[in-house]
C-alpha positions as CSV (number, residue, x, y, z in Angstrom):
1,X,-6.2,-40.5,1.4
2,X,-6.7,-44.2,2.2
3,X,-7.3,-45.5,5.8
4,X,-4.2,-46.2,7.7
5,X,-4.0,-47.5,10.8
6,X,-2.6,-45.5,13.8
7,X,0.6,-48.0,14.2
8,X,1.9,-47.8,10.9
9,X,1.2,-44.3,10.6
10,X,3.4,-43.5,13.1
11,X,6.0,-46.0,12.1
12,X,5.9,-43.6,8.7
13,X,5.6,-40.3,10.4
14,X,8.5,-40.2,13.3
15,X,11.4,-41.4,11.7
16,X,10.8,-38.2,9.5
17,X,10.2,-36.1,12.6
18,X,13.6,-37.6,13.9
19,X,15.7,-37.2,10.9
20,X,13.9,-33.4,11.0
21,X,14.9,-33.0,14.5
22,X,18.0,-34.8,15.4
23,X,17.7,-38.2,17.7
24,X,17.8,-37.3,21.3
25,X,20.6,-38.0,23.6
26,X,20.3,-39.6,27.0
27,X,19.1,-37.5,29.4
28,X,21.6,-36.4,32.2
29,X,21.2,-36.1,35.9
30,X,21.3,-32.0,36.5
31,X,18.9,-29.7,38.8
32,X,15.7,-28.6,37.6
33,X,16.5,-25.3,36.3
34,X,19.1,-26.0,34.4
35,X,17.9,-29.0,32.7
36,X,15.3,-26.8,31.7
37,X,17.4,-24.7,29.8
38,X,19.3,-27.2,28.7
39,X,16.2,-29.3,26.8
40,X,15.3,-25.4,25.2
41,X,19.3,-24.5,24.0
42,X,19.3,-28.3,22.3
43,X,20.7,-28.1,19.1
44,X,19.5,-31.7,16.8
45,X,19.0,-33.1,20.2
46,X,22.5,-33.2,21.4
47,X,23.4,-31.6,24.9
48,X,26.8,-30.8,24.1
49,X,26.1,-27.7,22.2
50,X,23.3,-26.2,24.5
51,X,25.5,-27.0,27.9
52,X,28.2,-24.4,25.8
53,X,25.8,-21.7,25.2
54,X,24.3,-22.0,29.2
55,X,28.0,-21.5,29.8
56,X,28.3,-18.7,27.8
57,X,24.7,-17.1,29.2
58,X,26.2,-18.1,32.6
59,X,29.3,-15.4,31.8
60,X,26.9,-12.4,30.6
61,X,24.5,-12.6,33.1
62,X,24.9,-12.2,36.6
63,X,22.5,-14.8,37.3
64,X,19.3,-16.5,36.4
65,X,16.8,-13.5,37.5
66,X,18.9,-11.3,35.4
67,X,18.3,-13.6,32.7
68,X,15.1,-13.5,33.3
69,X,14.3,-10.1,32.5
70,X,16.4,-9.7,29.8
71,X,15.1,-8.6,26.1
72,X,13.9,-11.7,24.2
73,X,15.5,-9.9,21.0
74,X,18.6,-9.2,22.6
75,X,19.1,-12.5,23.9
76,X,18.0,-14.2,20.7
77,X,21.3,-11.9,18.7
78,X,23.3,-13.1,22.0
79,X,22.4,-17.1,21.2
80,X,23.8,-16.4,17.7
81,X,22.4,-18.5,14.5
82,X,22.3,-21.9,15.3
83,X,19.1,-21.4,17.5
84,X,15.9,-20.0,15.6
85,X,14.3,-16.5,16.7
86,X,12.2,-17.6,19.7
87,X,14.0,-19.1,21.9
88,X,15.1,-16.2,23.8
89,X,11.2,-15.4,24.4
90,X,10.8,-19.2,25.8
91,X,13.4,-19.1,28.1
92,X,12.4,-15.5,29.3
93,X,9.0,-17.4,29.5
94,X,10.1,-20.3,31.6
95,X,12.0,-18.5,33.8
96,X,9.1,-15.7,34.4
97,X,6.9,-18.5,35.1
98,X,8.4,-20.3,37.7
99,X,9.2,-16.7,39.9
100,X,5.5,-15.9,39.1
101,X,4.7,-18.9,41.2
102,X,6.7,-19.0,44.0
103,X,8.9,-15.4,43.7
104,X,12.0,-17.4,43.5
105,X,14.2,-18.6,41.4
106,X,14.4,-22.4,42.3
107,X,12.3,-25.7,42.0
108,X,13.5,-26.7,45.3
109,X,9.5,-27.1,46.2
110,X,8.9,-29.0,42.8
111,X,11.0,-32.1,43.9
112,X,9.4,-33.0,46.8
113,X,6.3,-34.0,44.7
114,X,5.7,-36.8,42.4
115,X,5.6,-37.0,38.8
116,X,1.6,-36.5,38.6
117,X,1.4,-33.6,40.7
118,X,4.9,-31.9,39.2
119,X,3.0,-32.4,35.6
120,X,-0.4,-30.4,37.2
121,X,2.0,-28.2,39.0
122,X,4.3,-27.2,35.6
123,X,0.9,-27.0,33.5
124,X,-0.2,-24.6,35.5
125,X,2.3,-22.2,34.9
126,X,1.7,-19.3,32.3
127,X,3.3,-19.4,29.1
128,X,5.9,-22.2,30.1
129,X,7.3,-24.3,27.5
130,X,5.6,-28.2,26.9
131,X,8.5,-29.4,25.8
132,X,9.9,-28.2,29.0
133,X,7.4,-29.7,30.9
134,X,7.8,-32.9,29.8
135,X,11.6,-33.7,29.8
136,X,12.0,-32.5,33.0
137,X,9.6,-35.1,34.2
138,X,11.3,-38.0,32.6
139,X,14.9,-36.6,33.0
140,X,14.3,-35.8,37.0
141,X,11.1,-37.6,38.1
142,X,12.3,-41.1,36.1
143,X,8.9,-40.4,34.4
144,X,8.4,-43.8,32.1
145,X,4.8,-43.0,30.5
146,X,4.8,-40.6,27.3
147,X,4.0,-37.0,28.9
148,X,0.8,-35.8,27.7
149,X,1.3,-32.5,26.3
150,X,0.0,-30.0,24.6
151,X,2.4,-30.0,21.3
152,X,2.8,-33.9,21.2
153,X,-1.0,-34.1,21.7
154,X,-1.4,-31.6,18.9
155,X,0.7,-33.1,16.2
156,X,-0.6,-36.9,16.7
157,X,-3.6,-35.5,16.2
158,X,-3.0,-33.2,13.1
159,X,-1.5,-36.4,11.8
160,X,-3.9,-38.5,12.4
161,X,-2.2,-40.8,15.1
162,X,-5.1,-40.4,17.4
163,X,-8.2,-39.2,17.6
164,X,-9.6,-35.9,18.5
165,X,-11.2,-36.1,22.3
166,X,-9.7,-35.7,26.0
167,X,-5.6,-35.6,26.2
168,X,-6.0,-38.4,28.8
169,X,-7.5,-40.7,26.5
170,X,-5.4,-39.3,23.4
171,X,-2.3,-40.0,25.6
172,X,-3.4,-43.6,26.9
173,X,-4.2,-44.6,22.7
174,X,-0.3,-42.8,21.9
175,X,1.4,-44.9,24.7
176,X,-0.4,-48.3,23.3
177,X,1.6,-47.5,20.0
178,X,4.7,-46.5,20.9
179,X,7.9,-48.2,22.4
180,X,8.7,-47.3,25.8
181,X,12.1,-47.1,25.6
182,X,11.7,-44.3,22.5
183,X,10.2,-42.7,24.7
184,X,12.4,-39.9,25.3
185,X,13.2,-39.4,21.1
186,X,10.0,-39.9,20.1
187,X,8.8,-36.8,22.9
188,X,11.8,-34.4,21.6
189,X,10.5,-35.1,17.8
190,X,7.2,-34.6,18.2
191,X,7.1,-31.6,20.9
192,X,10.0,-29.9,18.3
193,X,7.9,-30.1,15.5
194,X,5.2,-28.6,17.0
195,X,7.1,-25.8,18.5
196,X,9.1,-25.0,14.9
197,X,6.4,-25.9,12.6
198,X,3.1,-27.9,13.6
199,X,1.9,-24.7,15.7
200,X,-1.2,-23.8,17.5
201,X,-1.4,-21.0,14.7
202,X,-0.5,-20.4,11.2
203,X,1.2,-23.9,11.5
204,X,3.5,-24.0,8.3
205,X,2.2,-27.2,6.4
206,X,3.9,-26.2,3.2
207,X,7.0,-26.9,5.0
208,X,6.2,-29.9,6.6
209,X,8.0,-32.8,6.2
210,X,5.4,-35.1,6.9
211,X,2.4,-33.1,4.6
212,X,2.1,-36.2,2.4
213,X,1.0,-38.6,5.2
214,X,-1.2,-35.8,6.8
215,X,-4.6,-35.0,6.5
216,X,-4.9,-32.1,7.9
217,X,-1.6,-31.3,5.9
218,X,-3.8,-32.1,3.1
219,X,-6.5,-30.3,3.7
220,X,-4.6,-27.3,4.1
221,X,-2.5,-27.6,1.4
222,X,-5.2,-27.7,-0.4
223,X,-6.7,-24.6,0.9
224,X,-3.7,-23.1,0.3
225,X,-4.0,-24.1,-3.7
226,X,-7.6,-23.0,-3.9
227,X,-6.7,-19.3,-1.9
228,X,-4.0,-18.9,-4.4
229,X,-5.6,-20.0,-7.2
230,X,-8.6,-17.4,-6.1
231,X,-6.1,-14.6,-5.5
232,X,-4.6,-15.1,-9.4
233,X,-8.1,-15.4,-10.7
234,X,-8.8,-11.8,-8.2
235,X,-5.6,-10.3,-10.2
236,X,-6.6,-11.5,-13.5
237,X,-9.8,-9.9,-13.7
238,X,-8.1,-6.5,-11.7
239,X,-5.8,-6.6,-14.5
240,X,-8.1,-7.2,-16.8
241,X,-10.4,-4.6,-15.7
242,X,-7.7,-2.2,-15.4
243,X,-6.7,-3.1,-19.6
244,X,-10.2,-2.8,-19.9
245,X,-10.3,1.0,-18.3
246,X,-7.3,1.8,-19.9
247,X,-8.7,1.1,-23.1
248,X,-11.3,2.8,-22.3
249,X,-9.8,6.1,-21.5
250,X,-7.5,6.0,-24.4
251,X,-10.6,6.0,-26.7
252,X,-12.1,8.8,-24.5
253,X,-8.7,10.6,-25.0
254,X,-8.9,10.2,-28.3
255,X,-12.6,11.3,-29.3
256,X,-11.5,14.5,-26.9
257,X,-8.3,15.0,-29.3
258,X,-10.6,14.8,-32.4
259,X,-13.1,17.1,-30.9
260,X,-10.7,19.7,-30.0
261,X,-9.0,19.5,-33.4
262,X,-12.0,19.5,-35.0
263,X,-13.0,22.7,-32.8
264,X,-9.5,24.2,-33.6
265,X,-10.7,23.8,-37.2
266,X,-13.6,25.6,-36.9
267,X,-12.1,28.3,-35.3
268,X,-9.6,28.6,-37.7
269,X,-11.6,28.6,-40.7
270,X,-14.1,31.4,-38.9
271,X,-11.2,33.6,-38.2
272,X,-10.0,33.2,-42.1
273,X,-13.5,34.3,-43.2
274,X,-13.7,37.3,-40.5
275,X,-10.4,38.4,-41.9
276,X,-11.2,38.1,-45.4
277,X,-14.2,39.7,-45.0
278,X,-12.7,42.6,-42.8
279,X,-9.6,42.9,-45.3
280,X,-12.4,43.2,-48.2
281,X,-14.1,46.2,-46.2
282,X,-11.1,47.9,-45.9
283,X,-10.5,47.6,-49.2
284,X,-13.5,49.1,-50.9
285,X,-12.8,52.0,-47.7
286,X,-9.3,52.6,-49.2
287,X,-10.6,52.7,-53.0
288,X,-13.6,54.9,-52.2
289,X,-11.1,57.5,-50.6
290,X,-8.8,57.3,-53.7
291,X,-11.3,57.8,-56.1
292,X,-13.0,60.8,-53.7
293,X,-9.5,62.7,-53.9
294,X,-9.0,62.0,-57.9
295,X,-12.3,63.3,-58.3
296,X,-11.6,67.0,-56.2
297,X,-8.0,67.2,-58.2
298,X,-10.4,66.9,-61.3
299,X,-12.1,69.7,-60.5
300,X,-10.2,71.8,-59.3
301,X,-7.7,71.4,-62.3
302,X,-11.0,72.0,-64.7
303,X,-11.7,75.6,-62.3
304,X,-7.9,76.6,-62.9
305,X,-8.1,76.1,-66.1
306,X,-11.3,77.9,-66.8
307,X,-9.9,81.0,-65.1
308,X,-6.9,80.6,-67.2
309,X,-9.0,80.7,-70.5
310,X,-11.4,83.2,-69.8
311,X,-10.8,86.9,-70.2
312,X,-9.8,89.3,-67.2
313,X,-12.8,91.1,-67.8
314,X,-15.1,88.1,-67.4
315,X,-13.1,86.8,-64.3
316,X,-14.8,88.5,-61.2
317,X,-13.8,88.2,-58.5
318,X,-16.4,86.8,-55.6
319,X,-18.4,89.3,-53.3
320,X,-17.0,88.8,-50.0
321,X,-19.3,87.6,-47.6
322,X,-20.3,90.2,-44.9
323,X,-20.4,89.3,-41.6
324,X,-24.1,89.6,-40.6
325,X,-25.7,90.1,-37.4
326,X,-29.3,90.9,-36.4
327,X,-28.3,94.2,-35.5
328,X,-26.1,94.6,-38.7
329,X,-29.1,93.1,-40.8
330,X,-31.0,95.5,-39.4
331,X,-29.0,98.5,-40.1
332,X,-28.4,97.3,-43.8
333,X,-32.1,97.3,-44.5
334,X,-32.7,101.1,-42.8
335,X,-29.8,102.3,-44.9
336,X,-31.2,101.0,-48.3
337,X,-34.5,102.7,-47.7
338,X,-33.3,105.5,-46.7
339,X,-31.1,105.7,-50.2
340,X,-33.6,104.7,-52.0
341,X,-36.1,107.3,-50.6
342,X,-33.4,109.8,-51.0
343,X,-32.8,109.2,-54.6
344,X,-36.6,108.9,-55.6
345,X,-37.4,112.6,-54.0
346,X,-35.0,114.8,-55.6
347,X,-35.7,113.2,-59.3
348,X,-38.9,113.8,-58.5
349,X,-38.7,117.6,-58.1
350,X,-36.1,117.7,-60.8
351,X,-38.8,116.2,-63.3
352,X,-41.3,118.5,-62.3
């Protein structure tokens, strides 16, 4: 980005802030307090719209300390759409900060001091609003320097306006540039654009209106192009590496199909041959008992018809079998001898 001075840089960058943000009206005279809510209800920096929605905050509440610890989410829904999510939680903010202080709710004290020492007084207060801060000085104080805020200080900066270093220098160098009696619209641009979008943190460049005459802009932006292009390159290779694994695993799947097919095979083919081989034993098992029983009618047909052919005197019949015993066997023996010593004697004397 080529040099450019601080003047015409910010003859380029607020008239885009001010068409973002609405031109300012005139401020009003109004106490304190409700000049500061009227500066955080503006709606494109007319007061006609915010002094309607005080009124209507004014009927729901029974007064400002009620307000004041009301839900920030609750009175967000209550504003309605025209006012983004957050301004409930900067009212509730301003408000809290001033009873913090003094543990009432009025800046009756703040008006006897001067402009300074109001602007050291409101910065000390936690959490309360910049852009707060610094039209009440120059609607009730007749404040005619540029108030040097935080958020003004922060988007000159950002855009390159002025240079980084003390606010009170930063401030003088911004007051040198500017018209003083823009004062008032060029505060409400600048202090809205860093409350919507130029923010302390995760300020929303891509948004911006003025990105192209930023540098910090820019540079985020191109952060923001090199994160994302990192990220697509992170979820190319994840996707790559998850084709790459889910190639991977079909291939695995498949060798494990093949194998157990190839397995099934086996086992199929082994079982054919056990059966075969088992159905062939019980074959020859069968065949051997046929022929065994063919073989016994054979004979026994050949004995009947022996008998039948023979004559009756050649057919005897078969000594039955005695039942023997050792006492039986022994008797059998003594009888014999005795018979045959009986028959021997007598022919014996006969003879002689």
């Amino acid at each position: 980005m080529a040099k450019v001075s601080a003047t015409k840089r910010f003859q380029t960058i607020f008239p885009t802030l001010e068409d973002q943000w609405g031109e300012r009206e005139p401020y009003k005279e109004r106490p304190p307090l409700q000049q500061i809510l009227i500066t955080l209800l503006l709606v494109d920096g007319k007061e006609g719209p915010a002094e309607k929605t005080l009124e209507r905050l004014r009927e729901h509440f029974v007064d400002l300390n009620e307000l004041r610890v009301s839900n920030p989410d609750q009175l967000d829904e209550l504003l309605g759409d025209r006012h983004p999510p957050g301004v409930g939680k900067q009212i509730v903010d301003a408000l809290t900060g001033i009873f913090n202080n003094t543990q009432t709710m009025t800046l009756k004290w703040l008006m006897e001091l001067d402009a300074d020492e109001a602007f050291e007084e409101l910065s000390q207060l936690e959490k309360f609003p910049s852009r707060a801060i610094g039209e009440l000085l120059m609607a009730c104080f007749s404040y005619d320097k540029l108030p040097a805020t935080e958020g003004l200080l922060r988007v000159a900066e950002r855009t390159d306006i002025v240079s980084p270093g003390a606010p009170e220098s930063q401030a003088l160098s911004l007051r040198r540039i500017t018209p003083k009696d823009d004062r008032a619209r060029i505060f409400h641009a600048f202090e809205m654009h860093a409350e919507r979008i130029c923010t302390r943190k995760d300020y929303d460049c891509p948004n911006c209106p003025v990105k192209d005459h930023c540098p910090t802009g820019q540079e985020t932006l191109e952060r923001l192009r090199l994160q994302e292009e990192q990220e697509q390159a992170a979820q190319q290779a994840e996707a790559a590496r998850l084709k790459r694994k889910l190639e991977r695993d079909k291939r695995t799947e498949k060798r494990r199909e093949e194998a157990t097919a190839k397995f099934k095979e086996t086992i199929t083919a082994r079982s054919k041959e056990l059966n075969i081989a088992v159905n062939e034993k019980n074959n020859k098992s069968s065949k051997g008992k046929k022929t065994g029983k063919k073989k016994s009618r054979a004979r026994s047909s050949k004995n009947t018809a022996k008998m039948v052919q023979a004559p009756s005197h050649e057919v005897k019949s078969k000594p039955e079998k005695k039942k023997s015993s050792r006492k039986a066997g022994g008797q059998s023996k003594s009888k014999k001898s005795t018979k045959k010593s009986g028959n021997s004697s007598p022919k014996k004397k006969g003879n002689r």
